[in-house]
Kinemage of the C-alpha trace (Angstrom):
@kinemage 1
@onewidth
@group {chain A} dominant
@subgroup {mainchain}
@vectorlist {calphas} color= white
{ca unk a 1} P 0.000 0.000 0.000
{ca unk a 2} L 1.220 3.291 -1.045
{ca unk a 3} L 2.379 6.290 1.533
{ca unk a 4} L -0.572 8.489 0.641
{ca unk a 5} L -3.012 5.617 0.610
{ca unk a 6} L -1.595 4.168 3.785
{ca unk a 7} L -2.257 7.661 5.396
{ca unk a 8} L -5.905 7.979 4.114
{ca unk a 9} L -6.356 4.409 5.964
{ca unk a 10} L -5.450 5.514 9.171
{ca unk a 11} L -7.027 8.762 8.934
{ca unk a 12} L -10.251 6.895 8.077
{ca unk a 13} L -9.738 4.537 10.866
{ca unk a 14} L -9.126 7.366 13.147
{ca unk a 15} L -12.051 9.751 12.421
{ca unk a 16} L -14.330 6.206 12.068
{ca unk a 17} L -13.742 5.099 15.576
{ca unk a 18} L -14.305 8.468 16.939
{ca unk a 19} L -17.498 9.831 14.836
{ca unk a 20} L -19.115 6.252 13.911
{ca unk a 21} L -20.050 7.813 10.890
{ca unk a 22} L -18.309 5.844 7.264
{ca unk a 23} L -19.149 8.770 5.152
{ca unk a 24} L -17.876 11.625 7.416
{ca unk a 25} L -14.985 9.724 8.454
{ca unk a 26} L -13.960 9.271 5.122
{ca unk a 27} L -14.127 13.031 4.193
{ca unk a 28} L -12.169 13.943 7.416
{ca unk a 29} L -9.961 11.559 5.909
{ca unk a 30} L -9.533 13.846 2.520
{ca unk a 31} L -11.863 11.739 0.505
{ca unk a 32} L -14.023 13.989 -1.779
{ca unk a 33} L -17.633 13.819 -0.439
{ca unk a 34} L -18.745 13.166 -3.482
{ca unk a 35} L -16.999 9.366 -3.406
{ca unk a 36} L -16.879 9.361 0.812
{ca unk a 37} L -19.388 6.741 1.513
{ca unk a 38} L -18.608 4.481 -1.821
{ca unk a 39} L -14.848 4.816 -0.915
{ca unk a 40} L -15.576 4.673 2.822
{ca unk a 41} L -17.734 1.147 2.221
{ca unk a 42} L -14.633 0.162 -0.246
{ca unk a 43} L -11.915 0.626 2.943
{ca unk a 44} L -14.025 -1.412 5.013
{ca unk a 45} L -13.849 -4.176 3.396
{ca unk a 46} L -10.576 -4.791 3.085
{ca unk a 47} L -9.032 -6.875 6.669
{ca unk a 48} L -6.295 -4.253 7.137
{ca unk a 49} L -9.094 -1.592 7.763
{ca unk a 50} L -11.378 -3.608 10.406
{ca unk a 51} L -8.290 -4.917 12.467
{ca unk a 52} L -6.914 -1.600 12.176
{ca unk a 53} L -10.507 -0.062 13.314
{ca unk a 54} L -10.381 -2.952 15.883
{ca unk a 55} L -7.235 -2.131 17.672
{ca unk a 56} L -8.506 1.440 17.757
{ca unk a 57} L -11.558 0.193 19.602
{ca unk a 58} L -10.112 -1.555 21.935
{ca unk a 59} L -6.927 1.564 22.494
{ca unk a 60} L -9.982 4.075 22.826
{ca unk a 61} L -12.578 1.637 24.614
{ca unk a 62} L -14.324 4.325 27.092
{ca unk a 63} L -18.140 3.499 26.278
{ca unk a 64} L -18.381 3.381 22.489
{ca unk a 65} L -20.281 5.439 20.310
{ca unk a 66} L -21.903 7.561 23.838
{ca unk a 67} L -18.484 8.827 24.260
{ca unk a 68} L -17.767 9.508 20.535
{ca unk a 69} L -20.962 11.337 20.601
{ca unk a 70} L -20.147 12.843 23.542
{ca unk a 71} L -16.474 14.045 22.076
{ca unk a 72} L -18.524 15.785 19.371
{ca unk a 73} L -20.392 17.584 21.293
{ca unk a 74} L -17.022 19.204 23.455
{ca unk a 75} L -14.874 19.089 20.885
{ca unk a 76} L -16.621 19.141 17.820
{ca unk a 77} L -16.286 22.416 15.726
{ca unk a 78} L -19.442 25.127 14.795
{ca unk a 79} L -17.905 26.642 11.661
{ca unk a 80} L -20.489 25.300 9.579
{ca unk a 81} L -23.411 26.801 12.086
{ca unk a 82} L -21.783 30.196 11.980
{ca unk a 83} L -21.619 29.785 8.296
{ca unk a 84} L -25.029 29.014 8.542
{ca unk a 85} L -26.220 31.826 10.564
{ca unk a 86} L -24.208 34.367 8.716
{ca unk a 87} L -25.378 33.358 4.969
{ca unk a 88} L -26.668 36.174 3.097
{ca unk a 89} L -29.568 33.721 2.092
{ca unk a 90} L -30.339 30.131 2.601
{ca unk a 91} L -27.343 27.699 0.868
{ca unk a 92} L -28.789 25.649 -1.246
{ca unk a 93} L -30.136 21.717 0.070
{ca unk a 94} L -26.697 20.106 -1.545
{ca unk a 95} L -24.657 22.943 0.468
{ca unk a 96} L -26.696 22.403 3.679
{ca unk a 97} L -26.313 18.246 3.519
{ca unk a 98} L -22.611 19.359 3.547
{ca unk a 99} L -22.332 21.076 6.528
{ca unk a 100} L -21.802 19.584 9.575
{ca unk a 101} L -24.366 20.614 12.017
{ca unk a 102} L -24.074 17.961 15.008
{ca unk a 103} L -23.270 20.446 17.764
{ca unk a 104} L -26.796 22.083 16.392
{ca unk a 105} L -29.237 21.588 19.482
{ca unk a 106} L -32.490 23.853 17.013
{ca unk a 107} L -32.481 25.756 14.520
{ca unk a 108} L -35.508 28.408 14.334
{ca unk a 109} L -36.335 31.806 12.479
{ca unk a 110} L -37.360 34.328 14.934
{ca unk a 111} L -39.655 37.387 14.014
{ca unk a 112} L -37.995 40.117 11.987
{ca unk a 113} L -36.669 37.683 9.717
{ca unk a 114} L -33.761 36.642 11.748
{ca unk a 115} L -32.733 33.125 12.305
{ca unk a 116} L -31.630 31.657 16.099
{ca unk a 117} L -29.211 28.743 15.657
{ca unk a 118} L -28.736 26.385 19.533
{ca unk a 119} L -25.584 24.910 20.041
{ca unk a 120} L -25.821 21.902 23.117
{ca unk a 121} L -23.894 22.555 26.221
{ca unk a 122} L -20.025 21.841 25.762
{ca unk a 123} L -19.636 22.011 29.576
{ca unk a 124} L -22.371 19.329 29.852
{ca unk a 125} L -20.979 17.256 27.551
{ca unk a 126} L -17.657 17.639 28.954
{ca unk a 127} L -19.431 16.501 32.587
{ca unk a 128} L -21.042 13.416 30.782
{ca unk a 129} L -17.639 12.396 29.333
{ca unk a 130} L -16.264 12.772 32.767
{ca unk a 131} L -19.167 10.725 34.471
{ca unk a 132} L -18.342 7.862 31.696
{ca unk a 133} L -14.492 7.606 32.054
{ca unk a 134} L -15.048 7.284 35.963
{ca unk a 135} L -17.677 4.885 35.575
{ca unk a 136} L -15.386 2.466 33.088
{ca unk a 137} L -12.644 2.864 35.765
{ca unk a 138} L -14.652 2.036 38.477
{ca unk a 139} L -15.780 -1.251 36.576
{ca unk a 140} L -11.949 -2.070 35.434
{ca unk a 141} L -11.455 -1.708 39.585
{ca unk a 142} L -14.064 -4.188 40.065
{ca unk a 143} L -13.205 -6.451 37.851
{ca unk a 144} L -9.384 -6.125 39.426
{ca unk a 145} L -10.711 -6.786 42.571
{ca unk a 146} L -12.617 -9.632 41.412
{ca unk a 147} L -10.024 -11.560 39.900
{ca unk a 148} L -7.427 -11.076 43.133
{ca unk a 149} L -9.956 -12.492 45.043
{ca unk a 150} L -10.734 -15.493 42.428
{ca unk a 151} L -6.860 -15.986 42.710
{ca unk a 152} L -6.385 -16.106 46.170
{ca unk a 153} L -9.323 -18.611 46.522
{ca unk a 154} L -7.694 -20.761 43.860
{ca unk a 155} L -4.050 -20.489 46.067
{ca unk a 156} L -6.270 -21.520 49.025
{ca unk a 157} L -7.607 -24.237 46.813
{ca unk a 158} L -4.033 -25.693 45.786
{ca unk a 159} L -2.743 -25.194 49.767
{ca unk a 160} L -5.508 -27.546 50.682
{ca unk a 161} L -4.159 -29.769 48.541
């Protein structure tokens, strides 16, 4: 596999494991949108890209596709709302599929002609991804806990022995 392509891959892989979404993942990636999700589908079905996504998973396991949402939300960027709000006059409907609008809580024209654009709560978001890291730490604690007690009852077993 060539440099370029080899960079696309992880790129893909990357963006993949953290959005959960083929077709943006691929155009994070530098795919053009117009080929995303055909060249998106194309990468995933080769075994390089689903061990490659796999490892990812398990290096990044902190609750899935909550967290990656999650992520989005404090992290993710509002260009495209701004954009949005600041257009002279609606984009057209192949402009607005475009633009990435998950931070976007509502959308809703306001009297005067105006046009009020919601963003959710970073800070909330931030608290939720907090909330979920402690909760998978306290589980890997249990589960630590769990199997030193499983071992000491099996050195207990072989003393009786």
């Amino acid at each position: 596999m060539k440099r370029d392509q080899k960079t696309k891959l992880n790129a893909f892989c990357c963006n993949y494991v953290i959005l959960g979404n083929a077709e943006e993942a691929a155009v994070r990636a530098g795919f053009p949108r117009e080929t995303a999700l055909s060249g998106s589908i194309e990468l995933m079905k080769t075994e390089e890209c689903r061990q490659l996504i796999s490892q990812l998973r398990q290096l990044l396991s902190d609750g899935g596709s909550v967290a990656a949402g999650l992520k989005r939300l404090a992290f993710g960027s509002c260009s495209d709302a701004v954009y949005l709000v600041f257009a002279d006059e609606l984009p057209p409907p192949d402009v607005i599929g475009r633009l990435d609008l998950f931070n976007v809580s509502e959308i809703k024209r306001v009297k005067g002609g105006g046009v009020e654009v919601k963003l959710f709560d970073r800070l909330k978001a931030l608290e939720k991804l907090f909330e979920l890291e402690n909760a998978f730490s306290d589980r890997s604690k249990a589960e630590s806990l769990i199997k030193a007690l499983s071992a000491d009852e099996e050195c207990e077993e072989l003393d009786d022995n």
